[in-house]
N, C-alpha and C positions, 0 to 999 in steps of 0.2 A: 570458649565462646559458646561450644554448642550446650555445656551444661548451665551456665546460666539462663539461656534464654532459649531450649528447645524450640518450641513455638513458632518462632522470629526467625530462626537460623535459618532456612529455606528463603523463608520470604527477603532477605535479604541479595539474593544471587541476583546478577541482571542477565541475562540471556538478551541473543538478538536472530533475528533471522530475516530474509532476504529471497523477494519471488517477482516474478513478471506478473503486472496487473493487466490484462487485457482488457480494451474497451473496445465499445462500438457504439452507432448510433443508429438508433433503430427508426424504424419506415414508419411513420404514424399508420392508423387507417384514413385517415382522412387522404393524405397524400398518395395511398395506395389504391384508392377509391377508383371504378373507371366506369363511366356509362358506357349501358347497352340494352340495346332491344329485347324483348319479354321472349325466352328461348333460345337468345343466344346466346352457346358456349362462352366462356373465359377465354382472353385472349393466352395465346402462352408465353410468359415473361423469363427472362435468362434469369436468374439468381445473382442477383450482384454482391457483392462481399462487400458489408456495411462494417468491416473489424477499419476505424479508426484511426488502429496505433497501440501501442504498451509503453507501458513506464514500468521501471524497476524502481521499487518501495526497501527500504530495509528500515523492520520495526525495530526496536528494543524494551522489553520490559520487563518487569521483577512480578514477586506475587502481589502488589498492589494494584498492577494495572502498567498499563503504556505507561513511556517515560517520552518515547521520540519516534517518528518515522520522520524518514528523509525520503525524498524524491529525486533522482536524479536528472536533473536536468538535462533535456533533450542536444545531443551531439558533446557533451559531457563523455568523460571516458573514467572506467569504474577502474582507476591504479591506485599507486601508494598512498600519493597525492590527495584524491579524492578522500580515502579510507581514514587517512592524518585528519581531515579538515572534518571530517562526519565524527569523528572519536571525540575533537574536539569540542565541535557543538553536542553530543550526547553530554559529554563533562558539563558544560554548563547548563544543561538540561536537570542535571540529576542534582547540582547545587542546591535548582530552582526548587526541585518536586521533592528531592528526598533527603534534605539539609542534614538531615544524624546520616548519611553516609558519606557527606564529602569530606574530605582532609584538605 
């Protein structure tokens, strides 16, 4: 395989990986905004923790590009199960996008 089509023989592997996405939702300035009289200090504000939430993302792709991210749906649990049903939908992902590799 790899002598006919050096080249190609790479870009053919799919690889996948898997990370915590962190968000948060930031303060506008406008929301931030506070009147105050000409010389007076800043009032002092606690720091609140504007983190959101995360979601776990797991990409897969070849040398072409993405084939698929999945997102795990919140109170979802990441077992066999899940793993079965994401393989799954990658499979017809790759049908869709990279047709000379399915069987």
């Amino acid at each position: 395989m790899f002598n006919r089509n050096p080249s190609e023989f790479l870009r053919r592997y799919i690889t996948m990986d898997e990370t915590w996405i962190h968000h948060y939702i930031p303060e506008s300035n406008r929301s931030s905004a506070e009147w105050r009289e000409a010389g007076e200090s800043r009032s002092k504000r606690v720091k609140a923790s504007r983190w959101a939430g995360k979601v776990f993302a797991s990409v897969f792709w070849d040398g072409h590009g993405i084939i698929h991210i999945d997102y795990l749906k919140k109170g979802e649990k990441c077992n066999k199960e899940y793993y079965s049903a994401l393989l799954d939908r990658v499979n017809d992902e790759i049908k869709k996008k990279r047709p000379q590799l399915a069987k």
